[in-house]
N, C-alpha and C positions, 0 to 999 in steps of 0.2 A: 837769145831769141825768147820773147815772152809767151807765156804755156799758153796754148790752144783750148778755150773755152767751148765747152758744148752750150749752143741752142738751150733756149729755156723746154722748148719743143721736141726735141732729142731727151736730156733729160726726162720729162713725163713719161717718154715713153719705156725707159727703164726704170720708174719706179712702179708703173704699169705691173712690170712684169717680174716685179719681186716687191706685192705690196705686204705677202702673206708672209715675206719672209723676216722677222722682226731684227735677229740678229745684225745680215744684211745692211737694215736698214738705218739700224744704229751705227756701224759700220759709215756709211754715207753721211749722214747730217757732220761726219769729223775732218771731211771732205775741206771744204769752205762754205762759204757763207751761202752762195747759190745753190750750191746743193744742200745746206743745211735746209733755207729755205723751203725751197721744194721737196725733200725729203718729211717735214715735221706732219704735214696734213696728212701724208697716207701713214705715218706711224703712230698719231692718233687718232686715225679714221677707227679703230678696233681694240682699242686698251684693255678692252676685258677678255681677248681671246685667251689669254696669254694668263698662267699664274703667276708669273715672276715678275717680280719687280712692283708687287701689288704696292705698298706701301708708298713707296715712291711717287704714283701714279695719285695720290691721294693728298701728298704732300704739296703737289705741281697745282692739283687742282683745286686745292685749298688757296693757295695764293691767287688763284681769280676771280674769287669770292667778292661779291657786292656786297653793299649795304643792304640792298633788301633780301639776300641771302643769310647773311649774318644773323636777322634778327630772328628766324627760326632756329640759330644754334644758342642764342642768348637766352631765347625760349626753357632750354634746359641746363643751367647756368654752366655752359662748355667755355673755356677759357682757350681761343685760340692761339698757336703762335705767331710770331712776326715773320714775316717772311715777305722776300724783296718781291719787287714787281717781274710778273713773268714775262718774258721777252716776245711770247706770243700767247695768241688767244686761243688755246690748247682747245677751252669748249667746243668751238665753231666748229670742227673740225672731224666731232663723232658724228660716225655714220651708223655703228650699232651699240645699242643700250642694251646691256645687260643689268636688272637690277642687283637678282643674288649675289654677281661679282663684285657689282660695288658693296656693298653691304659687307659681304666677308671680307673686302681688301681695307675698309674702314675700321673691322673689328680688331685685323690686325696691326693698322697704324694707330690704333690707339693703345694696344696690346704692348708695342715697339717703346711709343714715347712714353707711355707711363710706366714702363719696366713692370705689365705684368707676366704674371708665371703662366695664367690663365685669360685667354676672352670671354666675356658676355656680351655675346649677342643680343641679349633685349634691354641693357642694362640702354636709359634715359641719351646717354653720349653718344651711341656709338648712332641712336634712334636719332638724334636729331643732328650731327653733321651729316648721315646718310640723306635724311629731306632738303635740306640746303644744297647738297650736292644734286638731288634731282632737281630739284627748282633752277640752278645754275645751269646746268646743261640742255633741259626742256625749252630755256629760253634762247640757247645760242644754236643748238644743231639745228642749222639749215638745212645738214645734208642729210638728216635722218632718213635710215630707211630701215633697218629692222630693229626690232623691240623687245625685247622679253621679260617677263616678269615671274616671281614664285609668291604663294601668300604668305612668307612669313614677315610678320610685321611689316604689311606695305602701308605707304604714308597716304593721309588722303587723295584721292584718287583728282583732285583738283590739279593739284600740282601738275599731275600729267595734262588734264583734259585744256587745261587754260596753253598752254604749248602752241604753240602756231605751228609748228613741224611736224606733229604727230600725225596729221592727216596725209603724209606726204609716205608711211610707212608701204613698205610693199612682203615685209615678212614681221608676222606675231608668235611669239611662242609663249605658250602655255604651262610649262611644265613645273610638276609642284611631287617635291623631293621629302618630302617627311608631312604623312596624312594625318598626323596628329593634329598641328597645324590649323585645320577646318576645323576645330572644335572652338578653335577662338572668334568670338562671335566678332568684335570689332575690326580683327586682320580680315576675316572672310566678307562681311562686308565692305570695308573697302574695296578686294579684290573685285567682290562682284558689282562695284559701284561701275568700275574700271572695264569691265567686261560688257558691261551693257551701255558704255558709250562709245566704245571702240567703232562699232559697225556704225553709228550715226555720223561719221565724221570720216573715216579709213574705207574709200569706196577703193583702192589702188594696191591693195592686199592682195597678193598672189600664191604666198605660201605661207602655211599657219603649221605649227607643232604642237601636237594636245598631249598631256596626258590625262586619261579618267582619274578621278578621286573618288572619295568615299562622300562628297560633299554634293547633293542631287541638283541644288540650286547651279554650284556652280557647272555642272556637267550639261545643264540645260543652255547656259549664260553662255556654253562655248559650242553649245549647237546652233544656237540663233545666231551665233557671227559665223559658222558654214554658209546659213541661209540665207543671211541678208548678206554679205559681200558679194557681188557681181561675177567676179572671174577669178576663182578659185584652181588654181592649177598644180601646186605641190604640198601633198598634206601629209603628214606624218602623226602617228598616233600611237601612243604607247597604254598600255592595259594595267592593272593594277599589280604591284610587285609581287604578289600572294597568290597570283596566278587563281584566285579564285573567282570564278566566275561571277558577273556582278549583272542585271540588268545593264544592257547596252541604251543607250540614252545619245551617246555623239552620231556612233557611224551612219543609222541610218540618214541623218542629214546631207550624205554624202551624194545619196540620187539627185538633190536638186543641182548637183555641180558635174554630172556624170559627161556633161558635152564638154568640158574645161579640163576637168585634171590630166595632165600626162606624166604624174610619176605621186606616188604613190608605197607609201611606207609602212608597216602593220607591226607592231611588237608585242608580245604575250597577250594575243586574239584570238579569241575563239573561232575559228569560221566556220559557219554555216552557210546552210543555203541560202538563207538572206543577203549574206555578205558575197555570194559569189550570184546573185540575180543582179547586185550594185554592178560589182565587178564587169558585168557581162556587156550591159548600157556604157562603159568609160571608153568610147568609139577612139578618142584621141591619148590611150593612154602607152606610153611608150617607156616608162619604167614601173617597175613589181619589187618589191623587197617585203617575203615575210623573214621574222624574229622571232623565234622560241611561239610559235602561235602553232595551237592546237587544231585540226580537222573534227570536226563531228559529221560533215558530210566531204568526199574530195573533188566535188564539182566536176565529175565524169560527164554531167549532161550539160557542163556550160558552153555554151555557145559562144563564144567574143567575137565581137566587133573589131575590138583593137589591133594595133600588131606592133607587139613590144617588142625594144631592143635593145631591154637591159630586163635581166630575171634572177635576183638573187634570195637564194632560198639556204636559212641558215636556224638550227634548232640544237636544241644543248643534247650532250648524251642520255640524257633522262627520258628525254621522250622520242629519242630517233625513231622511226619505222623505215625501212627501206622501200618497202612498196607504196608509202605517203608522197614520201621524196619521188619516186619513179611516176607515179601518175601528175603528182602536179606539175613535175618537170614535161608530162606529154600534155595536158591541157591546155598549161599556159605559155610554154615554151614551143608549141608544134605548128609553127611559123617559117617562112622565107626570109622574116625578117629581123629575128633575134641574132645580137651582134654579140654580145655579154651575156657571162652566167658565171656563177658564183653560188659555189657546193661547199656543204663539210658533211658530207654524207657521201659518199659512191661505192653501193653494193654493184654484184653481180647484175643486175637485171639492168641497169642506168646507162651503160656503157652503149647499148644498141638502141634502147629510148632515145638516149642523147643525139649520137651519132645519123639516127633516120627522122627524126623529129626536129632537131636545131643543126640541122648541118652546115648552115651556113656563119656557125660564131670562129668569132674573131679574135675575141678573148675570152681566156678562162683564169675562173679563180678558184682555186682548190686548196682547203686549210685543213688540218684535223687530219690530212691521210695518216694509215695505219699501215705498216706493211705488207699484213695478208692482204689488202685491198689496192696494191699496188699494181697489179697487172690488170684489174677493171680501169684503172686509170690508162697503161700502157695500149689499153685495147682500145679503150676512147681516142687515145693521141693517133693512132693507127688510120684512124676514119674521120677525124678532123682535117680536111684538105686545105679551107683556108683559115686556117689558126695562123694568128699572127702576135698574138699575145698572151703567154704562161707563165701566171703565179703560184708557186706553191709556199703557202706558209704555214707557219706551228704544227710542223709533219711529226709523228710519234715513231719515232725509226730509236731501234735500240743497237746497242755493239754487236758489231757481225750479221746486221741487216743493211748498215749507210752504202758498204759497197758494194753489192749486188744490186741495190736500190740504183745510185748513181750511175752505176755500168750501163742498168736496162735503160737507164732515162734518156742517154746519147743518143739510143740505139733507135729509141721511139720518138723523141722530138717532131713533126713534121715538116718537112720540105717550104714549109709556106712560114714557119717560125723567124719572128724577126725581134722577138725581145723575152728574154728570160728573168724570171724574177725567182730567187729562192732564199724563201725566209729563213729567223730558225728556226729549228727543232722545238717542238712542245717537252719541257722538264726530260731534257737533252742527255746521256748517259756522258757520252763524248761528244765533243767538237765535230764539225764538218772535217775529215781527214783530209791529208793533202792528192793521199793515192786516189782518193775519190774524184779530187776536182781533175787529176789529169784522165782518169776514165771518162771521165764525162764529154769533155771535149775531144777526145780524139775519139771518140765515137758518135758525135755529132757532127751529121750533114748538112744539117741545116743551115742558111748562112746569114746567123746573127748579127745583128746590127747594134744592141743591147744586151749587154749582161750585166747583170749585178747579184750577189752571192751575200747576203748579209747574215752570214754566219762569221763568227769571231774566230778565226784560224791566224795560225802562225806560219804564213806562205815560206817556201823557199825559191832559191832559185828556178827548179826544174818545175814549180809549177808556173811560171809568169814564163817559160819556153814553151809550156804548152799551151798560153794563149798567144803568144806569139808566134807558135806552128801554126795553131788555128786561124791568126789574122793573116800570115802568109797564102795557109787554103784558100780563103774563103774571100778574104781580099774584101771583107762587111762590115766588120767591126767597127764603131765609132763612140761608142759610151760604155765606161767601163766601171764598174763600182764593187769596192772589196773591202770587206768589213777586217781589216789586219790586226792583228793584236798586237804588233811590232812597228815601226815607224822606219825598217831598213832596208827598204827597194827603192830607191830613190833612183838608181838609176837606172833600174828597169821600169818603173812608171816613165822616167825621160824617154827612155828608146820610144815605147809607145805611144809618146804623145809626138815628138820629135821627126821618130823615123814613120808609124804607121800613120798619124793624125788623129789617133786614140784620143775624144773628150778620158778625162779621168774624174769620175764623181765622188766630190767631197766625202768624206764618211758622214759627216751631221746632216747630209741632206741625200743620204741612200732612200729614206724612207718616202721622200718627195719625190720619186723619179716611178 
């Protein structure tokens, strides 16, 4: 009987929905020829997500090199290799440009074939197959749609602007990784050549990622593309790494977009009261994420408009306050309509803010707990009725805390919990114990539908009995993911998959679920 071909249309729809998964994907194209096909464009729709395999990617993409590509590498007298014709048009096929990646995946394929010990980065070679390769791809991505670029060493900003596809971008990003950099009059000019054409041509921009620099020109170059793009909806902005406070120059740009954005990103920010009158106007904003950002004022008097349903607030040990944490979580979070929250702080005072203020979330993400701080967490789950989603990760639990911890956790889970996530331990003394995991479940009532435990444990039998008591309970169970240090349940993963219809989740892809 000859094998049953899936539909080109079947197909798409399962690359669809493992476009992000590289492995996967590579996996597939070994398939046959239809699936190689239709596998190759979504696994180089995003070549640069991915560190691995840089060199390779540079190799592929050197052999589709034109003529009028070539003569900016002859430019710097680069001597390429032979290499056979590629079997597809790999270029056509990027949908996001990163430059810094290409640039580092170039320094290291030339690192590779010239056996060195060392790369340079500015060294003439590495400068002029990097612009050949922009020139090659700016001319075939049709599907372009996000962009990013850093200043070091970018090539004349022609290259990008002569593009027929760049107008088609709908995310920019900004971010510039080493502030020395700006001191270079020629990279900084280009960059800012690149920044003041973007907006005459990119009206289809919907999310942009800035970082401020030390560079005023360019800080201004990346406020006027806030203002002139049209419909600005996800911004993201990061502060200087010095955490020193610098004249703000971007964010006020942000009022002329305040009827547009609904999500919303802030990283080592100062905020004031300016930043939270912005705030106040964002009528449609429906995601909040600060990052290590300082209060000077906590917006007690702000008013919002909005009604967020996602609020994740997250700041290093250095500057935690508890009472920062508590009011902004009643400010911004004291809504009908926040579904998500996302903590690595919970003092004593948060647990009943939380609880009377956001009673209505869905999921919680909670990192950094400490064990004294364990039972504000237990009191929170107490009064969370529809919680249907708990992550704890990089918890700080030492020897002869993990089992009292685990024990309470069964005990307080909520009635309405339908997926468990537990990362691991932050600089761990010990492993997840096994006594632990069978307290946990047989003191949970909850009737879980997901679990996953990605802590590195060496299961035995009697603990894969007590998820198996528990799936008898609870009769919920369907996704199961266990981080094992041992490869020898095999046939207690079968009973669960077999007898209960237990999915069982990969170990490589715990972190995706």
């Amino acid at each position: 009987m000859p094998p049953v071909l899936l539909p080109t249309e079947c197909l798409l729809m399962i690359f669809q929905n493992i476009a992000n998964d590289i492995q996967c994907l590579h996996s597939c194209i070994l398939v046959n020829r239809l699936w190689c096909r239709n596998a190759i464009p979504y696994l180089w729709a995003r070549p640069f997500s991915t560190a691995s395999k840089e060199a390779k990617l540079i190799k592929t993409y050197i052999s589709c090199l034109e003529d009028e590509d070539k003569v900016l590498i002859e430019e710097e007298d680069v001597v390429l290799p032979v290499l056979p014709t590629p079997l597809f048009d790999y270029a056509s096929y990027l949908i996001e440009f990163k430059y810094n990646r290409l640039k580092s995946a170039v320094e290291l394929w030339i690192k590779i074939k010239d056996q060195l010990s060392t790369s340079s980065p500015n060294s003439p070679k590495v400068f002029g197959i990097t612009r050949a390769l922009c020139n090659l791809l700016m001319r075939k991505c049709s599907k372009l749609e996000a962009f990013s670029i850093n200043s070091k060493n970018m090539p004349d900003y022609t290259i990008f602007s002569q593009s027929p596809y760049l107008s088609r971008i709908n995310k920019f990003s900004c971010l510039f990784f080493d502030e020395c950099s700006y001191r270079f009059k020629e990279t900084n000019k280009n960059t800012l050549d690149l920044l003041k054409f973007l907006p005459t041509v990119c009206n289809d921009i919907k999310a942009l990622d800035f970082r401020q620099c030390d560079s005023t020109a360019v800080n201004k170059a990346m406020k006027d593309i806030i203002f002139d793009i049209p419909n600005l909806q996800d911004f993201k902005y990061y502060g200087p790494n010095d955490m020193i406070y610098r004249e703000e120059i971007i964010l006020p740009a942000l009022k002329s977009q305040t009827n547009n954005l609904s999500s919303l990103f802030l990283c080592r920010v100062l905020i004031n009261d300016h930043i939270f009158d912005i705030l106040s106007e964002c009528i449609n904003l429906e995601t909040l994420k600060f990052l290590d950002c300082r209060c000077s004022t906590l917006g007690s008097s702000l008013k919002s408009k909005f009604r967020l349903k996602k609020l994740h607030l997250e700041t290093t040990l250095s500057s935690r306050s508890s009472s920062n944490i508590v009011t902004l979580v009643q400010t911004l979070g004291n809504n009908n309509t926040l579904q998500y929250l996302y903590l690595n702080v919970l003092k004593n005072t948060a647990p009943r803010s939380i609880s009377i203020g956001c009673s209505n979330i869905v999921e919680f993400h909670l990192s950094e707990l400490e064990y004294y701080d364990s039972n504000n967490l237990f009191n929170l789950l107490d009064n969370l009725n529809f919680l249907e989603k708990l992550t704890l990760t990089d918890m700080v639990l030492n020897e002869g805390e993990t089992d009292q911890f685990y024990n309470s956790l069964g005990i307080h889970l909520p009635l309405s919990l339908k997926y468990l996530n537990i990362g691991q331990l932050f600089k761990p003394k010990r492993s997840f114990g096994t006594e632990n995991f069978q307290h946990l479940f047989r003191n949970c009532r909850a009737s879980l539908e997901t679990i996953i435990i990605n802590q590195p444990v060496e299961y035995n039998d009697s603990d894969f009995n007590s998820i198996i008591d528990y799936t008898k309970k609870t009769n919920s169970l369907r996704f199961l993911g266990l981080n094992c240090l041992r490869n020898i349940h095999h046939h207690k993963f079968k009973e669960l998959r077999e007898v209960y219809n237990v999915f069982i989740i990969p170990k490589y892809d715990l972190g995706n679920w």
